[in-house]
C-alpha positions in Angstrom: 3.1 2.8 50.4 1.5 -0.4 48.2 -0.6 2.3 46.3 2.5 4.0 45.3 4.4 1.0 44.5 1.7 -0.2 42.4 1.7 3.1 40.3 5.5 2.8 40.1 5.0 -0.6 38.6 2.8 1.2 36.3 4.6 4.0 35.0 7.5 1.7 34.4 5.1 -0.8 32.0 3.8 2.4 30.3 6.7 2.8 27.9 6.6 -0.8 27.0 3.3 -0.9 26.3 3.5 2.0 24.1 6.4 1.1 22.1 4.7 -2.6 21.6 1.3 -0.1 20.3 3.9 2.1 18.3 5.8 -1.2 16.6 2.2 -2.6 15.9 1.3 0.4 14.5 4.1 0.6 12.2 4.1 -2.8 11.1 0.6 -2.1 9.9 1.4 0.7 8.0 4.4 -0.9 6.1 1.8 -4.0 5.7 -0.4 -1.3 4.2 2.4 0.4 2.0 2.7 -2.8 0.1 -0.7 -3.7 -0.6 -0.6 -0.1 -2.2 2.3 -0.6 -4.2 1.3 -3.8 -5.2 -1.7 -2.6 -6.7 0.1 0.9 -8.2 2.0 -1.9 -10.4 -1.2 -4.0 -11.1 -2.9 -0.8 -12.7 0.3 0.6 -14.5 0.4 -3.2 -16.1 -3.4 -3.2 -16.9 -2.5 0.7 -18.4 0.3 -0.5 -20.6 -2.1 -3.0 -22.0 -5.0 -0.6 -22.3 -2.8 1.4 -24.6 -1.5 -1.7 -26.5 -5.1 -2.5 -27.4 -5.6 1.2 -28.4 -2.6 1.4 -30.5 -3.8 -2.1 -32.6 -7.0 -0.3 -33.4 -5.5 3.0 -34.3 -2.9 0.6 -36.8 -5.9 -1.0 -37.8 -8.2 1.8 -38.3 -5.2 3.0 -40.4 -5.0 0.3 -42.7 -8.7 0.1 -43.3 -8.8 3.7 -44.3 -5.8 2.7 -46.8 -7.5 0.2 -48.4 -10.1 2.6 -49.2 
């Protein structure tokens, strides 16, 4: 009778522990979503820049070859 009280007491605590694991879990991943999107922006910001630099030497390369 104690054994099978015990392993009531058990299955009762398993869905708690499992949605505690689950909400961990998620948390994680959302942690992890915005440490992605963080660093999606970063590199679309170091890209923009990238092509701003390109864009002065084109324009530049440009005018050299005028003054030619």
């Amino acid at each position: 009778m104690m054994n099978q009280k015990r392993q009531e007491d058990k299955d009762r605590q398993r869905p708690q522990n499992d949605y505690m694991v689950n909400l961990r879990a998620e948390l994680e991943i959302r942690q992890l979503h915005e440490k992605i999107d963080h660093q999606m922006a970063r590199q679309w910001e170091r890209l923009a820049e990238l092509q701003q630099i390109q864009i002065e030497l084109l324009e530049r390369n440009a005018e050299w070859r005028e003054e030619r």
